[in-house]
C-alpha positions as CSV (number, residue, x, y, z in Angstrom):
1,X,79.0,152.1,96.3
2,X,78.4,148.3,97.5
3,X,81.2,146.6,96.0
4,X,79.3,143.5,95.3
5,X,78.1,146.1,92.2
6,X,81.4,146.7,91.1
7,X,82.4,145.5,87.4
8,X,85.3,142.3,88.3
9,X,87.4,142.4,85.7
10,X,88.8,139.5,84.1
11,X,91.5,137.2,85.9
12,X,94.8,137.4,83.6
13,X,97.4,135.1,82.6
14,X,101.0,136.1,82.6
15,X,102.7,136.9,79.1
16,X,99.1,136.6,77.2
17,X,97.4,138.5,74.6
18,X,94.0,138.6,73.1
19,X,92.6,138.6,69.5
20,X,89.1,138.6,68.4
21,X,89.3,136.7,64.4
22,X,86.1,137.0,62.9
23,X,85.8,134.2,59.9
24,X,83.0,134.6,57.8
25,X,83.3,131.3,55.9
26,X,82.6,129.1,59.0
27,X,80.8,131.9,60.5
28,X,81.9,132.2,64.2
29,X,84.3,135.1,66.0
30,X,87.3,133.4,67.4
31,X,89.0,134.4,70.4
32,X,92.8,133.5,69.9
33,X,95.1,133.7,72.9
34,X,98.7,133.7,72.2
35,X,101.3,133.3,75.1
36,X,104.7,134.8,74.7
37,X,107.8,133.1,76.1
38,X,109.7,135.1,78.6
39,X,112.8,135.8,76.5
40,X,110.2,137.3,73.4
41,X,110.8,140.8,74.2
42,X,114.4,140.8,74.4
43,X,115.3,138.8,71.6
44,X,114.7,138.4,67.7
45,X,114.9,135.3,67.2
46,X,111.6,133.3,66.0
47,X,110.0,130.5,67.7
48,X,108.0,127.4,67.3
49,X,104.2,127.6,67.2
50,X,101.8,125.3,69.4
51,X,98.2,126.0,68.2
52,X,96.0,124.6,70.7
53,X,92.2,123.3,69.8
54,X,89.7,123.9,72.7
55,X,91.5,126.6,74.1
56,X,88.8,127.5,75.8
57,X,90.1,125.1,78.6
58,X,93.4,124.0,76.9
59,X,95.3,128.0,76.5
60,X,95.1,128.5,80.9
61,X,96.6,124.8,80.9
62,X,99.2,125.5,78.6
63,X,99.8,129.1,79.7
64,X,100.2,127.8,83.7
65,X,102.5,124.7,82.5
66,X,104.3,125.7,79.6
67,X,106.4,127.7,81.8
68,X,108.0,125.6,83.8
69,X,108.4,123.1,81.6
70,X,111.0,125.5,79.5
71,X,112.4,126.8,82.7
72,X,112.9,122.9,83.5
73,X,115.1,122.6,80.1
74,X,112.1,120.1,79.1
75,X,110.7,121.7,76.0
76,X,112.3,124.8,73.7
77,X,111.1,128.2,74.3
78,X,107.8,128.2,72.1
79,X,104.8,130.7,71.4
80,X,101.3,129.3,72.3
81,X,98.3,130.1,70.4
82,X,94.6,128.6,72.1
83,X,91.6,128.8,68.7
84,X,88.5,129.6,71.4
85,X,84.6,130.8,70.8
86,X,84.0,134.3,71.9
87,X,80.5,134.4,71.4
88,X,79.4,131.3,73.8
89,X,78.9,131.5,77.4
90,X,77.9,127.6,78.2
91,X,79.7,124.0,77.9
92,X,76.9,123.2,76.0
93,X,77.1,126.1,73.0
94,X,81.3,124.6,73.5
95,X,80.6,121.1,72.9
96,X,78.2,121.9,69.8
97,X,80.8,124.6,68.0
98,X,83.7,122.3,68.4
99,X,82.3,119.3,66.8
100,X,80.5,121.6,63.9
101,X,84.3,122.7,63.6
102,X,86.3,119.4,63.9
103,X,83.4,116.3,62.7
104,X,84.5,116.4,58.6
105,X,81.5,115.9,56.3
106,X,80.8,112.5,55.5
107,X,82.3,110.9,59.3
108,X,79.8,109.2,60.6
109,X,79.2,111.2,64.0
110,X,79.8,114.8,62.1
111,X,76.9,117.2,62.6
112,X,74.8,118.4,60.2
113,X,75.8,121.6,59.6
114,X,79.7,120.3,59.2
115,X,82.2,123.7,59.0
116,X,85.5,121.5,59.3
117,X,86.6,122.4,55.7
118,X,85.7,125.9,56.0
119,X,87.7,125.9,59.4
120,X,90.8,124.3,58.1
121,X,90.3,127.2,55.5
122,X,90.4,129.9,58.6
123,X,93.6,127.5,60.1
124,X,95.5,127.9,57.0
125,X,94.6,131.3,55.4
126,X,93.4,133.7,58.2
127,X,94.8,132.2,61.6
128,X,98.5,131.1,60.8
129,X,99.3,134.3,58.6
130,X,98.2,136.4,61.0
131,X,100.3,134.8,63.5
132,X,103.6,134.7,61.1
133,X,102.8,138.0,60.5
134,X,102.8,139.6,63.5
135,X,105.3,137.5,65.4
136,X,108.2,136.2,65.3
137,X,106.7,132.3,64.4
138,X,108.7,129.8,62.6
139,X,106.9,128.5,59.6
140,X,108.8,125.2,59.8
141,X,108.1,124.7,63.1
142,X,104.0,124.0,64.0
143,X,102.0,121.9,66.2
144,X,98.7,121.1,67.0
145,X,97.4,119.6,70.4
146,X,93.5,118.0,70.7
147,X,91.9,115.7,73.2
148,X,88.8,114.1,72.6
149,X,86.7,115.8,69.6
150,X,90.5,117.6,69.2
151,X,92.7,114.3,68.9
152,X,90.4,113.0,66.3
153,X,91.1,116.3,64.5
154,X,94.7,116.2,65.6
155,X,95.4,112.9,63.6
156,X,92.7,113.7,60.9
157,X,94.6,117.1,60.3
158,X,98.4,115.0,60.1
159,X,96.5,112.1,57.3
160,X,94.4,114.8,55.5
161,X,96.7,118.0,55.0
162,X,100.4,116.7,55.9
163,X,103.0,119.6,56.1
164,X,100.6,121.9,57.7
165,X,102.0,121.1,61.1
166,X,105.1,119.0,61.8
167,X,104.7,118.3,65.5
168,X,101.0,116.7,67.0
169,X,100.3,115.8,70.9
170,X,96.3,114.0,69.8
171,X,94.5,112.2,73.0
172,X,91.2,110.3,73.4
173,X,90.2,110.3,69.4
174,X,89.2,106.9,68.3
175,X,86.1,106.0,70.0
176,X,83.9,103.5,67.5
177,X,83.3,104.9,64.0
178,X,86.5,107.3,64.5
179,X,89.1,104.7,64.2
180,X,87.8,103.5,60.8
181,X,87.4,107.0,59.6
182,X,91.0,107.2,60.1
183,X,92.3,104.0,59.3
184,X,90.6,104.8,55.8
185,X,92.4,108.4,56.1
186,X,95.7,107.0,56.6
187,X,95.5,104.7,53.7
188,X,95.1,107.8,51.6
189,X,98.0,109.1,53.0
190,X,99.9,105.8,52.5
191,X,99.2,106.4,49.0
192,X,100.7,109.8,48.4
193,X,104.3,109.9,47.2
194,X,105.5,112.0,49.5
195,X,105.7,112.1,53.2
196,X,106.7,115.1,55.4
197,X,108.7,115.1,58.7
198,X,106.0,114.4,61.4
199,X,106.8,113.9,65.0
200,X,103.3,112.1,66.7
201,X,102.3,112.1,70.1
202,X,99.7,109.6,70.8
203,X,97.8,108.8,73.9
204,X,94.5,107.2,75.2
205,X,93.2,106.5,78.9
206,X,93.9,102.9,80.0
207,X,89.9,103.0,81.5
208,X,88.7,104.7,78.0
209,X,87.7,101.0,76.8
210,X,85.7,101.8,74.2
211,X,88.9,104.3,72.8
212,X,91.3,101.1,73.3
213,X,90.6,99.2,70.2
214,X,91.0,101.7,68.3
215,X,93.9,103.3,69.6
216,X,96.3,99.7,69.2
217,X,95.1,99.0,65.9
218,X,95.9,102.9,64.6
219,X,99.2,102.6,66.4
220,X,99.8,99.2,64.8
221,X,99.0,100.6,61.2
222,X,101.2,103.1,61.7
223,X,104.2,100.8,63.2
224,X,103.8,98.5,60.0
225,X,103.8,101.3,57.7
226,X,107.4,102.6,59.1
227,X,106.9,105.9,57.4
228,X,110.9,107.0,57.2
229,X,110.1,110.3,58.5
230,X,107.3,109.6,61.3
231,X,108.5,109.3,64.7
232,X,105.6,107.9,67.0
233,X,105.3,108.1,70.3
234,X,102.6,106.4,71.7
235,X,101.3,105.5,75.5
236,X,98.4,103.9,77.3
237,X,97.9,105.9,80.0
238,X,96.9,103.6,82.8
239,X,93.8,104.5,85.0
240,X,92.8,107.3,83.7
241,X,89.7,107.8,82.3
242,X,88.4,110.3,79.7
243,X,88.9,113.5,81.9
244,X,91.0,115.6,82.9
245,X,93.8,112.8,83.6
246,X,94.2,112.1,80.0
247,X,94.1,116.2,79.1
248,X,96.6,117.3,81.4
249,X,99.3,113.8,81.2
250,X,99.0,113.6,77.0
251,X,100.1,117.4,77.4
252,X,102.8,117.3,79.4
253,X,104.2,113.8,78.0
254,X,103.2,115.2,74.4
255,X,105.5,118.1,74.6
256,X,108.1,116.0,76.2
257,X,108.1,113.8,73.7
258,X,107.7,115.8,70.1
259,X,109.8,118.9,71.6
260,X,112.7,116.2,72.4
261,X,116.2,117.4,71.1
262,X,114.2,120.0,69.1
């Protein structure tokens, strides 16, 4: 047989698993890919969580990096968990699920057909319980990472539903319309009595100059507030544009920086 007929099974990635999470309420089928440390199988002790939007391109990032940063002593041993579409097979069908999933009702650039409460339903109800179920997660101990379409959700997610996660590494999410969206989402949280432990990771390109107003006057909301239990990290990343640049620097500082002393 002509080998150029042959089947070419997928390329792997070390320590990973695959899970298909079918969730009726936004209705999509999830892929979910979860990375394992190196130490999981020998041990019993639970880890931190990093749930990952867009794993479609974010899990092989964090899945090739996440490595040596722990082998480096940079970041704790942690479980990763990437939230991709298994039904799509373009960028485009990519682009249009994850703003469906992560544009809230009511924003001015969400889509018509808006699922984000339905998928913060699947985050909290279906996707995290099976992953404390099934292994060994700390429940204390989440995060969430998003560029773009992600970081707006990122920061929406630590205004709009605080305790969820108490670590977040958000890029690139206040282009025009977004930053007001959130400015008016973190006055709501301003007004709520109580304030969980957050630890924010906050970065834009230093070329993303329509992201750049709104990223200082977030940042400066945020400073003025001097939420006791916020620790902000934010950084203009100079150059870059919004591209890969951005992704792959606001990951690698992000983890740095909320993981420090963890």
């Amino acid at each position: 047989m002509d080998s150029s007929t042959l089947p070419i099974p997928r390329f792997g990635l070390l320590n990973t698993q695959a899970r298909i999470l079918p969730s009726a309420l936004v209705g999509e089928e999830y892929q979910i890919g979860v990375w394992l440390p190196f130490s999981y199988a020998d041990s019993d002790r639970t880890y931190p969580v990093l749930y990952l939007t867009d794993g479609d391109y974010t899990f092989g990032l964090a899945a090739g990096v996440i490595p040596t940063l722990i082998g480096s002593g940079e970041i704790p041993e942690i479980i990763v968990v990437g939230i991709a579409y298994n039904r799509i097979s373009t960028y485009g069908e990519f682009g249009k699920q994850r703003e469906r999933d992560m544009l809230p009702p009511g924003f001015v650039h969400a889509v018509p057909d808006s699922r984000t409460p339905q998928f913060i339903s699947f985050l909290q109800h279906k996707l995290i319980p099976l992953i404390e179920t099934h292994y060994r997660a700390a429940p204390d101990d989440r995060a969430l990472y998003g560029f773009s379409v992600g970081g707006f959700f990122s920061l929406y997610m630590m205004l709009t539903h605080p305790g969820l996660f108490r670590r977040y590494i958000a890029a690139s999410g206040t282009w025009p319309g977004a930053d007001a969206y959130l400015l008016d989402c973190e006055q709501q949280y301003a007004d709520q009595p109580l304030h969980p432990p957050v630890n924010l990771y906050y970065a834009v390109g230093g070329a993303e100059e329509e992201q750049l107003h709104g990223f200082n006057t977030l940042v400066e909301r945020l400073q003025k507030r001097n939420y006791a239990d916020l620790k902000l990290h934010s950084q203009i990343l100079e150059g870059e544009k919004h591209s890969a640049g951005v992704i792959s620097q606001s990951f690698v500082h992000g983890l740095r920086k909320v993981y420090a002393a963890a």
